[in-house]
Residue, then its C-alpha position, 0 to 999 in steps of 0.5 A: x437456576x442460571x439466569x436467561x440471557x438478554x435478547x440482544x437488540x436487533x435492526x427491528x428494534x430500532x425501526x419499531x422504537x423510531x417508528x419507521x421501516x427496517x429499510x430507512x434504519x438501513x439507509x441511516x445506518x449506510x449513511x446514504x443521502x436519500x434520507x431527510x434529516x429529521x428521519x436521520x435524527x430519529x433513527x440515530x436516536x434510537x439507536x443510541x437509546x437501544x445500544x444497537x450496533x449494526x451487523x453485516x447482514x442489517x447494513x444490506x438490507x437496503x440493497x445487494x451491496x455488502x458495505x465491505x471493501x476486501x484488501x489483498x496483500x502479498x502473504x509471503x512478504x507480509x508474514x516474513x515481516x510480521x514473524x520477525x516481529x519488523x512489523x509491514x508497515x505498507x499493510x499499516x498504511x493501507x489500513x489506516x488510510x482505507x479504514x479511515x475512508x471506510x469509516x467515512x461511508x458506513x463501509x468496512x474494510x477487511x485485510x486478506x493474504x493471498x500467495x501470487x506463487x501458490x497453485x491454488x489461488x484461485x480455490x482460495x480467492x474464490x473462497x473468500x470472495x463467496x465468504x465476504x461478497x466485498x462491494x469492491x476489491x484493493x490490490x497491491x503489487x504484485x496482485x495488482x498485475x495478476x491476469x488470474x486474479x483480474x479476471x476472476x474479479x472482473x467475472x464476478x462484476x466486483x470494482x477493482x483498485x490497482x495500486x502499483x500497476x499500469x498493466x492494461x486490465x479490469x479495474x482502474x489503476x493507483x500509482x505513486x510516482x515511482x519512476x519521478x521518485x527514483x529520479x528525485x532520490x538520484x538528482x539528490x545525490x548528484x547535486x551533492x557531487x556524487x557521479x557513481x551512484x549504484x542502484x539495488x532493483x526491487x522484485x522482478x514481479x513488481x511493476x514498480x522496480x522496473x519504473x524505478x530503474x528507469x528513473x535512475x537510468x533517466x537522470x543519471x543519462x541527464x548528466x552524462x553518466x553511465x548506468x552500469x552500477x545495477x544489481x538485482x534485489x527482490x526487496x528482502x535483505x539477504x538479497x540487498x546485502x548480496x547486491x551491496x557487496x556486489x556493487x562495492x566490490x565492483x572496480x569503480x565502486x559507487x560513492x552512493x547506493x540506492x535501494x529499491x526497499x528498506x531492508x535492502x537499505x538496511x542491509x547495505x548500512x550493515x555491510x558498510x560498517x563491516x567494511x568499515x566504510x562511514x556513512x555518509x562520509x564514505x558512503x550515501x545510502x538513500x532507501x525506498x519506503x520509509x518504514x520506521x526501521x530506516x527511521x531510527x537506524x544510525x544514522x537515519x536513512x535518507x528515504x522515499x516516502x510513499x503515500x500509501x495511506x493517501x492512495x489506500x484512501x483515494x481507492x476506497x472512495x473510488x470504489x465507493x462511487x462506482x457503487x453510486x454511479x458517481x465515478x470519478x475520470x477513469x484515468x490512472x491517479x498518480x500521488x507523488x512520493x517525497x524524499x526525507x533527507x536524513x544523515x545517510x546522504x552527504x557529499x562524496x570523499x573528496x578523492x572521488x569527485 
């Protein structure tokens, strides 16, 4: 005879071992303020005595709030990293920063792919949205500036984080310091000597290439130079290896060359060697994102880090006071980028100064 399973311990449990209502055990489980401190310790005692783990459904029992806070990333990107087993190091980060801050308020963070291309996005953000019924939503680029996905979002009242994007809109927008950072990478080269220095733009779909661009083309007007070294990437490395050979084939071709995102970097390093062109004696490469690949590349690749856990974080604890009603300015929030010199960036040959 098989032996009867064990009633699993459930949010009544904990109330009727602390003695209170199912919904203080739900306040002290949602971590909210309106609980006294001695009421706290005693349902946080039984829950510890009885083992329970909280559920979704127990968590809203104090209100319609759902505790759950919905990250949208771009599928396409995010797979093709994944299949190649390159890891995406922007959905680490964001996770790291936003679960961390979920963690600090009793919320959850959940991670969705979406296709920006895909005739059916509608269908299936919808479908998640009534799956999950998030308290709130984080989007990157390019979700970040979808006029769609705004919309629906802003229909159904739900609190919107924008990374990346400063398109007037719904919801309130996380930028990193893009455009100050291209200017920061290019000012880098400069005074090392360099006066032709190329640049690999990002995805045209992105907010985010073109401030980048626009950096670039600010200081490199600043000292005087010209700002004809540009080609078109879309972050992924077949178009940087396409755009590095353009630059390098081009008649005065640059003694420095900034990608917009590390695989484009990577694929310029690649094509120097090819060439044989040293790096950095005979060419300073300097990349955007600072993933783990650029980190160990030979030699190292000067780089952008961006803060992205740090704004995942700042996006979590804003949507989490606009359930409070305890919001922060509405003003777009800028966290500046830091540039990590490595061994890719050097003085240019003498010949070329």
């Amino acid at each position: 005879m098989m032996p009867r399973r064990r009633q699993g311990v459930t949010i009544k449990h904990v109330a009727a071992d602390a003695g209170v209502s199912l919904q203080t055990v739900s306040r002290v489980i949602n971590k909210e303020p309106n609980v006294r401190p001695e009421m706290a310790e005693r349902v946080q005692a039984a829950i510890d005595r009885l083992g329970y783990v909280p559920l979704i459904a127990a968590q809203r029992m104090g209100g319609s709030r759902s505790r759950l806070i919905l990250a949208l990333n771009d599928r396409d990107r995010t797979l093709v990293g994944w299949r190649k087993r390159e890891g995406t190091d922007w959905v680490d980060q964001m996770l790291l920063g936003g679960m961390l801050a979920c963690s600090d308020h009793g919320y959850r963070l959940i991670l969705e792919l979406v296709d920006t291309h895909g005739d059916h996005i509608e269908r299936e953000l919808s479908a998640a949205i009534g799956a999950l019924q998030p308290d709130g939503v984080i989007l990157t680029p390019p979700h970040s500036q979808d006029p769609l996905i705004l919309n629906l979002l802003a229909k159904r009242g739900i609190s919107i984080a924008r990374i990346g994007s400063l398109t007037p809109g719904p919801g309130f927008s996380l930028v990193m310091g893009d455009e100050g950072a291209a200017q920061m990478v290019t000012r880098h080269l400069l005074d090392l000597g360099h006066r032709r220095i190329g640049f690999i733009k990002g995805a045209c779909d992105y907010e985010l290439s073109g401030w980048r661009v626009t950096g670039w083309r600010a200081a490199m007007a600043a000292a005087g130079l010209a700002t004809d070294l540009i080609e078109q990437g879309d972050f992924e490395y077949d178009s940087g290896r396409i755009a590095a050979a353009a630059l390098l084939d081009a008649p005065h071709p640059p003694t420095a060359i900034i990608a917009s995102s590390d695989q484009m970097a990577m694929a310029t390093l690649d094509l120097a060697r090819e060439r044989r062109l040293a790096v950095p004696v005979d060419l300073s490469i300097v990349s955007f994102d600072d993933t783990p690949v650029v980190r160990f590349a030979q030699p190292p690749l000067t780089a952008v880090e961006q803060p992205i856990s740090e704004v995942a974080r700042l996006a979590v604890e804003r949507i989490i006071a606009e359930q409070r009603d305890t919001l922060p300015p509405a003003d777009p929030m800028s966290i500046p980028a830091r540039l990590n010199v490595r061994g890719s960036t050097a003085p240019p040959p003498p010949l070329t100064t």
